[in-house]
N, C-alpha and C positions, 0 to 999 in steps of 0.2 A: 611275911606281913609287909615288907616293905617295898616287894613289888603290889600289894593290892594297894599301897598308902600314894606311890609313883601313880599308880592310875587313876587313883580318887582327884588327888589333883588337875591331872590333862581332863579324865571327863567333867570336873567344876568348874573347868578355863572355857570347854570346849559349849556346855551346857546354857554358859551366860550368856557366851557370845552369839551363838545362834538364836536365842531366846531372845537378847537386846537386839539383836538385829529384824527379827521379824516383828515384837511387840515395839522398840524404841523404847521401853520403859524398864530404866535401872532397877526399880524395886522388882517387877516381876520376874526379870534376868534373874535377880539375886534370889529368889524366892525358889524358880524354880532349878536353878545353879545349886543349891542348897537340899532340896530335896529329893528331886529325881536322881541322881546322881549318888546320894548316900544311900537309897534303897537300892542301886542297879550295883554300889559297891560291894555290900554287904550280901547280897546276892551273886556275885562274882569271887568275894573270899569263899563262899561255899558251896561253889562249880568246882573252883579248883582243888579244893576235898576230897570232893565227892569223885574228881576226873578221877584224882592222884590215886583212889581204892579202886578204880574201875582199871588205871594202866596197872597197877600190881597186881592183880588178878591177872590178866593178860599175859604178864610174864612169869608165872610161874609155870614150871613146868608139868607137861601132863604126868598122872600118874600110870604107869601100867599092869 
């Protein structure tokens, strides 16, 4: 959890600033720094779930 907590932060730093840089307008930055970003999180915690059951499958060994 606190690597997906580490990246919620860089993408809401990363989110605003491209957003205030292209609209100039702090509320929007923050708006969608706040949004987009907390659904691409929480869709991120469970990628890495879902990866983590798809690598242990991978390595278990075959049966013969």
């Amino acid at each position: 959890m606190t690597k997906t907590f580490t990246f919620a932060i860089l993408y809401f730093s990363v989110a605003f600033t491209v957003t205030y840089l292209l609209t100039g307008s702090i509320v929007i930055g923050g708006a969608i720094a706040l949004i987009e970003p907390a659904i691409n999180t929480v869709v991120f915690y469970f990628h890495e779930k879902i990866w983590k059951r798809f690598e242990n499958k991978q390595l278990k060994p075959l049966a013969a």
